[in-house]
C-alpha positions as CSV (number, residue, x, y, z in Angstrom):
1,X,0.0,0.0,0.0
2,X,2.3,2.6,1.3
3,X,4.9,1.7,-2.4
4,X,1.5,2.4,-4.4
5,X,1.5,5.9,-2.7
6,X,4.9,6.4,-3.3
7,X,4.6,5.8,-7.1
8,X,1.5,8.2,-7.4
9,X,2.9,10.4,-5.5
10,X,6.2,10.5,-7.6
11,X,4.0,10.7,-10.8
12,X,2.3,13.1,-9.4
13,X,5.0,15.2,-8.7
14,X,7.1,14.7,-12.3
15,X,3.4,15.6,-14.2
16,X,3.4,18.5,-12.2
17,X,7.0,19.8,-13.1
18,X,6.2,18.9,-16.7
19,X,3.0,21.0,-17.6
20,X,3.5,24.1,-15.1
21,X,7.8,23.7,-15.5
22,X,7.8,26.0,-18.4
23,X,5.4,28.6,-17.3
24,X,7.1,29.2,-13.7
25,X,9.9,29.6,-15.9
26,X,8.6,32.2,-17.7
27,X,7.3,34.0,-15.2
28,X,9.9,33.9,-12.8
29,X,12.4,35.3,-16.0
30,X,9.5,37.9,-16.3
31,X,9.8,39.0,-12.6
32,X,13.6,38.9,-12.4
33,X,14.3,40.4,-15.9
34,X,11.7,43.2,-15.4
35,X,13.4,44.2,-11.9
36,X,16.7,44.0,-13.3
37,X,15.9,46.7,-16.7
38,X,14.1,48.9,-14.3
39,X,17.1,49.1,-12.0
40,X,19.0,49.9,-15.3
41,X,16.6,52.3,-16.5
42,X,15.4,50.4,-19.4
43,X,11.9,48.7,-20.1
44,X,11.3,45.5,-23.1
45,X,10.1,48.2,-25.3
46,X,14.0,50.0,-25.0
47,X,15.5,47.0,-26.0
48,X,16.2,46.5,-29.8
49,X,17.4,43.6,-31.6
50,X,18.4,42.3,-34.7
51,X,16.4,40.4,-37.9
52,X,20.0,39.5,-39.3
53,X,20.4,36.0,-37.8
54,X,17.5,34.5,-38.8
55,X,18.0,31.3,-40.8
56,X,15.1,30.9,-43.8
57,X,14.3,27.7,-44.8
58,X,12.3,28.7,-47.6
59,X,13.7,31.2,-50.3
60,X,13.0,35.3,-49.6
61,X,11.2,36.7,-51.6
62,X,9.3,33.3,-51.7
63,X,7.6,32.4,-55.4
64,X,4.9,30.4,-54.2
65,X,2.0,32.7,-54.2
66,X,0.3,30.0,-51.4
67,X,2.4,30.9,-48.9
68,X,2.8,34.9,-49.7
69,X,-1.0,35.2,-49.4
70,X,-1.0,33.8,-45.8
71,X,-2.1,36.2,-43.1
72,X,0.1,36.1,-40.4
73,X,-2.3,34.5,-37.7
74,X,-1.7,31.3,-39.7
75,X,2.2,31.4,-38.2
76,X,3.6,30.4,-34.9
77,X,6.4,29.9,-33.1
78,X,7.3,26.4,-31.6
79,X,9.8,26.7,-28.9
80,X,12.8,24.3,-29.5
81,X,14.4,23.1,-26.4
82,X,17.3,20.6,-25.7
83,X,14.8,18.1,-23.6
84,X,11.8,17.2,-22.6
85,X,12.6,18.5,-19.0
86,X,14.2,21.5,-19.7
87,X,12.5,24.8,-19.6
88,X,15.1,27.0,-21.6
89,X,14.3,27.6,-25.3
90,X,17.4,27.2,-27.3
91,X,16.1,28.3,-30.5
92,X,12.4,29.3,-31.9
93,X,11.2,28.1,-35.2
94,X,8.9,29.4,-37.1
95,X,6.1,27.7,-38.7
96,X,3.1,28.8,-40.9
97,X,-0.2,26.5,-41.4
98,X,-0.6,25.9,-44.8
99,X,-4.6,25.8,-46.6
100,X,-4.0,21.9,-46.7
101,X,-3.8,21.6,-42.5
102,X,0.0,20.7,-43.3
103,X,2.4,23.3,-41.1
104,X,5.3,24.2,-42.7
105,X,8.9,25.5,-41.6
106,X,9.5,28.7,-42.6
107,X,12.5,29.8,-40.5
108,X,14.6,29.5,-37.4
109,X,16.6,32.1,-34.8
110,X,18.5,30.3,-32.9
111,X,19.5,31.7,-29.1
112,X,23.0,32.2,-29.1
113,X,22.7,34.2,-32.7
114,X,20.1,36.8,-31.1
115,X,21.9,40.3,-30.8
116,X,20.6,42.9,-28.5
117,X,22.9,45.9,-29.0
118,X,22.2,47.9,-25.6
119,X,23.0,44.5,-23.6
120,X,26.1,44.1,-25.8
121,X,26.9,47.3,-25.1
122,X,26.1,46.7,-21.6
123,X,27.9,43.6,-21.1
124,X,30.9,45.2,-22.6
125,X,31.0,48.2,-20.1
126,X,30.4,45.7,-17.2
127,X,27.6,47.5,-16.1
128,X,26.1,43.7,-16.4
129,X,27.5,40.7,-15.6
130,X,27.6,37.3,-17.9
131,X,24.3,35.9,-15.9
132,X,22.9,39.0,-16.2
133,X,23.2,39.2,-19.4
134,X,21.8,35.8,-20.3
135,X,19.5,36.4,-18.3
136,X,18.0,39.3,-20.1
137,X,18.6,37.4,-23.6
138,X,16.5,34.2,-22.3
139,X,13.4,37.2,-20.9
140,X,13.5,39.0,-24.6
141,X,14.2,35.4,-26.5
142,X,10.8,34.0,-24.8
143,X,8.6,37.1,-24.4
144,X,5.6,37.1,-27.0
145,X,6.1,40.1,-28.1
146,X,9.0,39.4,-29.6
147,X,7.2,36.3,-30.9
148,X,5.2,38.6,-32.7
149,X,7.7,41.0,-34.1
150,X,9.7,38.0,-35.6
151,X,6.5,36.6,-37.0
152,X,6.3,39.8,-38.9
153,X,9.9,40.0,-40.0
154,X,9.8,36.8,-41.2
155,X,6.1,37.4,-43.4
156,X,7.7,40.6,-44.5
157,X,10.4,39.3,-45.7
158,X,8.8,36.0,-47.4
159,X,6.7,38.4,-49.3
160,X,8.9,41.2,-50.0
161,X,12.0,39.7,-50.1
């Protein structure tokens, strides 16, 4: 009896770090991140970054009318982390949903290739430390906003080249 406990209680405990592992994540990023800009004197929306990195899997301007006459609420972004267990996104790639139900990948930015010139600048003046600076990069990488601005880089760019 008490070894059936144990093994609920231990699946229990791993499906909870699994669905709400991510999330506390987030937020605790969110919270530390936020606190840490303020104390700088900077908000998200002071923070620029660049479009350069981002690796296209299909060809800019695209010629497949299809795909160039998708509104952009047909793409998102799939996190892509190293495991299961891990809540740090190593790269995001994104996808558009084609008129056939078939998703499609359109492009990818991976993590390490995402350059935030004020935190570079940062970094290099030490007015932030290595962690801090990750930790700032990991906030912007996985905020939705940014989601949505690289969702319209990436539409801009497959229809205007």
């Amino acid at each position: 009896m008490l070894d059936n406990l144990l093994i609920i209680g231990m699946f229990l405990y791993i499906t909870i770090i699994l669905l709400t592992g991510e999330k506390l994540y987030c937020l605790g990023l969110d919270f530390f991140a936020t606190k840490k800009l303020k104390k700088l004197g900077y908000s998200f929306n002071d923070l620029e970054f660049s479009f350069e990195q981002i690796y296209y899997i299909v060809s800019t301007p695209s010629i497949n009318s299809e795909l160039c006459k998708l509104p952009t609420n047909n793409y998102f972004i799939k996190k892509g982390k190293l495991s299961l267990f891990s809540s740090k996104i190593n790269d995001l790639q994104i996808f558009v949903k084609m008129p056939n139900g078939k998703k499609k990948l359109l492009a990818i930015v991976p993590k390490d290739r995402f350059p935030v010139p004020t935190l570079d600048s940062m970094l290099y003046y030490n007015e932030i430390d290595q962690k801090e600076y990750d930790l700032l990069i990991a906030y912007l990488f996985s905020h939705v906003k940014t989601h949505d601005m690289i969702i319209k880089e990436v539409n801009h760019k497959i229809i205007e080249g």
